[in-house]
N, C-alpha and C positions, 0 to 999 in steps of 0.2 A: 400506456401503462399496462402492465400485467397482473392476472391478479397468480396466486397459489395456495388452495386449498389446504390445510392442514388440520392435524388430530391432534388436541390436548390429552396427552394420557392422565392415568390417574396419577400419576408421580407426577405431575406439570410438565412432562418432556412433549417436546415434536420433535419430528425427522423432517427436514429442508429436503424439499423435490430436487430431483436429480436435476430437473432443468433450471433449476434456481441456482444449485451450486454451479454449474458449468457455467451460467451465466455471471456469475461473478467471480468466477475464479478461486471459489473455495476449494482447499484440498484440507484431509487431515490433518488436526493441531492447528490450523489456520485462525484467528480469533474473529469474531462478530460482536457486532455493537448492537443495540437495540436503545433506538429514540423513541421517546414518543414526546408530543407536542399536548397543549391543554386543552385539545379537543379531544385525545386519545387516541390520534390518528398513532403507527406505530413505523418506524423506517430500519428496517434490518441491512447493516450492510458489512462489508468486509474492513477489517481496521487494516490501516496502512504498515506495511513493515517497516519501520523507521531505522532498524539495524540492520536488514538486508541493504537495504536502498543505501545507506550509509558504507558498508563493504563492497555496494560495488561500484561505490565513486572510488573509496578507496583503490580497489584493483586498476578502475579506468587511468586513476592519476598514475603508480608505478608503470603501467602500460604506457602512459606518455613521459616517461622518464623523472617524474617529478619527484626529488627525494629530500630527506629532511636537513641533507645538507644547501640546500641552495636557498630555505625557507625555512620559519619558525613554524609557518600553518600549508604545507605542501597539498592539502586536502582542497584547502578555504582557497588557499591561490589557484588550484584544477578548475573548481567550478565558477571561480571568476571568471580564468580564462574560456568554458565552454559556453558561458552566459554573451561574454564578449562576441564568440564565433557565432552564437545564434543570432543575436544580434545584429551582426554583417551578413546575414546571410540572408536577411528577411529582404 
């Protein structure tokens, strides 16, 4: 575990150390969650792009040919099919 020092300004702001961002892959506009549990313990971490992640199945599936004439859900069917290949591959 790591720890990383920070300053509460007087507005309630901090700046995330450089090696914190790199270490999870924060860039600008990128959003963070902040937990905390009911001992107060606090876990800051990176939210998932659920719209990127989702365009670039979409791109992977036209890259595999898969078009909305052959399917009602040509997406839903890609990742079956890539779930399937992981599956055979283990």
């Amino acid at each position: 575990m790591q720890r990383f020092a920070m300053t509460v300004t007087s507005k309630g702001q901090v700046t995330l150390p450089a090696e914190f961002r790199r270490s999870i892959g924060a860039k600008p506009g990128d959003r963070l969650s902040l937990l905390m549990d009911d001992e107060g313990r606090a876990i800051l971490s990176k939210d998932k792009d659920d719209l990127r992640e989702m365009q670039a199945i979409a791109r992977r599936a036209r890259a595999a040919g898969v078009t909305r004439d052959q399917s009602p859900d040509p997406i839903g069917d890609h990742l079956i099919a890539e779930d399937e290949r992981a599956k055979s591959s283990r």
